[in-house]
C-alpha positions, -999 to 999 in steps of 0.1 A, spaced: 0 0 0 25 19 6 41 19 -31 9 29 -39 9 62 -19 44 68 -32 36 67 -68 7 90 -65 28 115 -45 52 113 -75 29 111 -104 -5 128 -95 -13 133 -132 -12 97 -142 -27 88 -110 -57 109 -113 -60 99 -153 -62 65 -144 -88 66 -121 -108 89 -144 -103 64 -166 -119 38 -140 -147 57 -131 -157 60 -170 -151 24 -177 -174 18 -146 -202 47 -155 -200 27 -191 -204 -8 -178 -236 -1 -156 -253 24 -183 -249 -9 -211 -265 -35 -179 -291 -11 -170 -306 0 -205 -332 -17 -225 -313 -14 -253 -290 -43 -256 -262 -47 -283 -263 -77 -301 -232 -99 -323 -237 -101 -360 -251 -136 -354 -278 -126 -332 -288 -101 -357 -289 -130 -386 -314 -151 -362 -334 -122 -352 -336 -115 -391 -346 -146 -403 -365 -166 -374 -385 -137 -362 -392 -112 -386 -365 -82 -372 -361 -49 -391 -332 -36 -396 -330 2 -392 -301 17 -410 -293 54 -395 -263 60 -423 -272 87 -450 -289 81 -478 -254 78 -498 -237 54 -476 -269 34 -477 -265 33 -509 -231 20 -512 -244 -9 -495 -263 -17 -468 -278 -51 -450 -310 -63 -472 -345 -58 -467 -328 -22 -441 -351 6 -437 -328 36 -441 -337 62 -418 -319 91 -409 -309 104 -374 -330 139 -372 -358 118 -385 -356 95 -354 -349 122 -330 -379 144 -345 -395 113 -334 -408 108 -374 -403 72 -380 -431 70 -406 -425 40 -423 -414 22 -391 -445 26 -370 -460 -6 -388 -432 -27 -368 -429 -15 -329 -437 -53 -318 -410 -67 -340 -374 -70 -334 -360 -36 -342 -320 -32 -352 -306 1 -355 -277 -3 -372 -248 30 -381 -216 29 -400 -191 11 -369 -219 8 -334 -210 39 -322 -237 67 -327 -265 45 -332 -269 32 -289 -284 68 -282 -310 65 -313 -320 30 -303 -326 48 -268 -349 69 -288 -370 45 -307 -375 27 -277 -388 54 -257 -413 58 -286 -426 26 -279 -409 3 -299 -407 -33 -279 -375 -48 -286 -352 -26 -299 -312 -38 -306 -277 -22 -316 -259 -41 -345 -223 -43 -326 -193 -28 -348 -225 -15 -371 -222 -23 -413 -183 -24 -408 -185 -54 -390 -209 -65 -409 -191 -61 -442 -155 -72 -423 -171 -109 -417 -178 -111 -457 -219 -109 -451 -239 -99 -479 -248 -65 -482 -274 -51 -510 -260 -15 -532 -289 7 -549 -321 16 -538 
């Protein structure tokens, strides 16, 4: 314990970026456990997809959906969902919902939305189309 107090009396900048550091890996942890919205391995998203029905929401815009996106996606954009106009999805809140962005980063807080607006199971498509694409999956260019 006592190396312990030595090195923070010597290095208080790492000491305190380190346990900033902590406290956001913790904060992180318990938001993921504690939020409806779960995020879900490519895998997961294929069974969800084809044993019960899932939608994928892609929140990419309109030109990277484009490029290529997972088939059968519903390409909405983020203002859209945040506006709370999700038009064309409001057929589907008791299906399997998966938002799905560009690399799982941006899309956990519109997911958050969408389920606040009712929408039953919503999911996050971990590592988003990137990962997707990166295990050779088949993605669909056009529309």
């Amino acid at each position: 314990m006592q190396e312990i107090m030595q090195f923070v009396s010597r290095h208080p900048v790492l000491s305190i970026a380190w346990v900033g550091l902590l406290l956001a890996v913790l904060v992180t942890t318990f938001k993921g456990l504690a939020s409806k919205v779960k995020v879900i391995s490519r895998g997961e998203a294929t069974r969800l997809i084809n044993k019960e029905d899932a939608v994928v929401v892609d929140v990419r815009q309109r030109d990277d959906f484009r490029k290529g996106h997972i088939a059968n996606a519903i390409n909405v954009l983020p203002n859209e969902i945040k506006a709370g106009n999700v038009g064309e999805l409001e057929k589907h809140k008791n299906k399997p919902i998966i938002v799905v962005d560009a690399n799982g980063m941006s899309s956990q807080e519109l997911a958050g939305a969408l389920s606040k607006a009712g929408f039953e199971q919503v999911t996050v498509l971990k590592e988003g189309v990137a990962g997707w694409s990166g295990e050779n999956l088949p993605l669909v260019r056009g529309k």
